[in-house]
N, C-alpha and C positions, 0 to 999 in steps of 0.2 A: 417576540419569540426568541430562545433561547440559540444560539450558533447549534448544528448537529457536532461539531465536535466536543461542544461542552456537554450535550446531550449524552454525547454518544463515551466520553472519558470513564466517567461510575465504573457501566456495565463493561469496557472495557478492561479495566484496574481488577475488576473481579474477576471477570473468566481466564486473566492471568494469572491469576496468586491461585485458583483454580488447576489450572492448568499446569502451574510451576510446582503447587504443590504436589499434585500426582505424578510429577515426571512425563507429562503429554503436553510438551510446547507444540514442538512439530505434529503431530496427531491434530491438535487444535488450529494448528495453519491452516491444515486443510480442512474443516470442518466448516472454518469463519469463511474460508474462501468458497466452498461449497454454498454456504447459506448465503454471502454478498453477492455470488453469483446469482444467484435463484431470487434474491429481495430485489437484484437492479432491472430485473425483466420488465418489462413494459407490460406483458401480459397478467404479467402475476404482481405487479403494482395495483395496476386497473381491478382486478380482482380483490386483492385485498384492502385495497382502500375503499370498496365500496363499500358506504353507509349502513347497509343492510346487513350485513355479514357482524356476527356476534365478535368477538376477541378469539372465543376461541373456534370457530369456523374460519380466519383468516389464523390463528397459525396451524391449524389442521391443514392448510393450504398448500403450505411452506414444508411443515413437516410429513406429508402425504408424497410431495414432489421427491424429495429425498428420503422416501422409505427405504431402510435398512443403514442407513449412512450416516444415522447421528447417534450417539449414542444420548444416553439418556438424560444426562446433563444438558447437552447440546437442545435436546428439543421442550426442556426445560427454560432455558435461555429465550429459546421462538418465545413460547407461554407466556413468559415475564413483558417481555417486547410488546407481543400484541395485549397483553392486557395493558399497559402503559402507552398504546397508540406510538409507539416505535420502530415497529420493524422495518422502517426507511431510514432509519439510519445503521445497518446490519455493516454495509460496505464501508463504512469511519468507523465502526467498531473493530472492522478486520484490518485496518492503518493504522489505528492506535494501539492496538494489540500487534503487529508485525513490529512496528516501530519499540514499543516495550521489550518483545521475546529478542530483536535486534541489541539491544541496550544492554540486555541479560548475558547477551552470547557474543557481546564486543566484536559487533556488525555494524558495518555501516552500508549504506545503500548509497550507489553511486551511479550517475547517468553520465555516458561518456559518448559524446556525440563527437565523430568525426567527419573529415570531409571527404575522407575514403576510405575505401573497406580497410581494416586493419588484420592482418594474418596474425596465428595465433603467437606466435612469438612478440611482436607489438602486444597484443592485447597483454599479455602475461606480464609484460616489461611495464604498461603501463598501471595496472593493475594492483604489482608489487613497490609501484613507484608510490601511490596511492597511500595502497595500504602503509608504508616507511613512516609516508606523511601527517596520517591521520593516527597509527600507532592501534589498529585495528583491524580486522578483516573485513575483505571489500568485497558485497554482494554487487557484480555489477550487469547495469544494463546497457546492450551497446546500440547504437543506432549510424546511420549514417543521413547525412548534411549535407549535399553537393552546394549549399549558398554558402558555406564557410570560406571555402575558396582553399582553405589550408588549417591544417592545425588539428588541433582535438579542445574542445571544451568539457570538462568536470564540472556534473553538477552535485554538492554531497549536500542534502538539507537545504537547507535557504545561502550556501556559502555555494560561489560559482567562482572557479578556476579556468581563465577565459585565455585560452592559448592559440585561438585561431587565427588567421592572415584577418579575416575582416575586422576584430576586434582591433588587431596590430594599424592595420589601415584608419580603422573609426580613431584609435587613439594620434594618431599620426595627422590626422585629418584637423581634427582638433586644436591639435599642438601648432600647427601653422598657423589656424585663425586666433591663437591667442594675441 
């Protein structure tokens, strides 16, 4: 069986050229995040994956949940989905479509895990350090770490900027058992 994100790229690539060509990137954020929310529900899994239920009784399901909140394309999209036995991949559809409208609007997504709270002046500092870096604008998520011990780690894509005391110690550690 197919990866969901190779599944899920197609419909993905379409509802942005969609979406880009009408000028409703952001409009369509929230519509994919509306619909990934509501397809990752346990309850409404359970429901639409039963056997019993037509294609289009499971996405009547979906589009019933969020009456008034999709526009017509949008529950066009369900349609397509549950007639092709898709609609569980809704939520890698709204990653590879974020990740796209991201690419479009020279964004990047950035996980910055500290080992303590950072006030907003740090965050700013680090941020715009980022952004120098990567030569784009930095959507970032912040979290805190108290096992880092020290430091801030960057995470951008599958590239990690690992600045923390433990890293510093793990590498250190290392370097003596050489």
């Amino acid at each position: 069986m197919a990866e969901p994100s190779t599944i899920a790229r197609p419909y993905a690539e379409a509802v942005f050229a969609l979406a880009d060509a009408a000028g409703k990137l952001a409009e369509w954020s929230v519509v994919l995040a509306n619909l990934s929310a509501v397809a990752a529900d346990a309850r409404v899994r359970a429901a639409v994956g039963d056997p019993n239920l037509s294609a289009a009784q499971a996405a009547g399901i979906i589009i019933s949940i969020l009456a008034g909140k999709l526009p017509g394309d949008a529950e066009n999209l369900v349609r397509v989905l549950a007639e092709n036995g898709r609609l569980d991949v809704l939520p890698e559809i709204r990653a590879q479509y974020e990740a796209l409208k991201n690419e479009r609007e020279g964004v990047i997504e950035a996980e910055l895990v500290s080992a303590f709270e950072m006030n907003p002046a740090q965050l700013a500092d680090l941020v715009s350090r980022v952004a120098k870096k990567t030569g784009r604008k930095v959507k970032a998520r912040v979290s805190v770490d108290k096992n880092l011990i020290g430091g801030v780690k960057v995470v951008l894509g599958d590239k990690v900027i690992d600045g923390t005391a433990r890293a510093q110690l793990g590498a250190l550690e290392a370097a003596l058992k050489a």
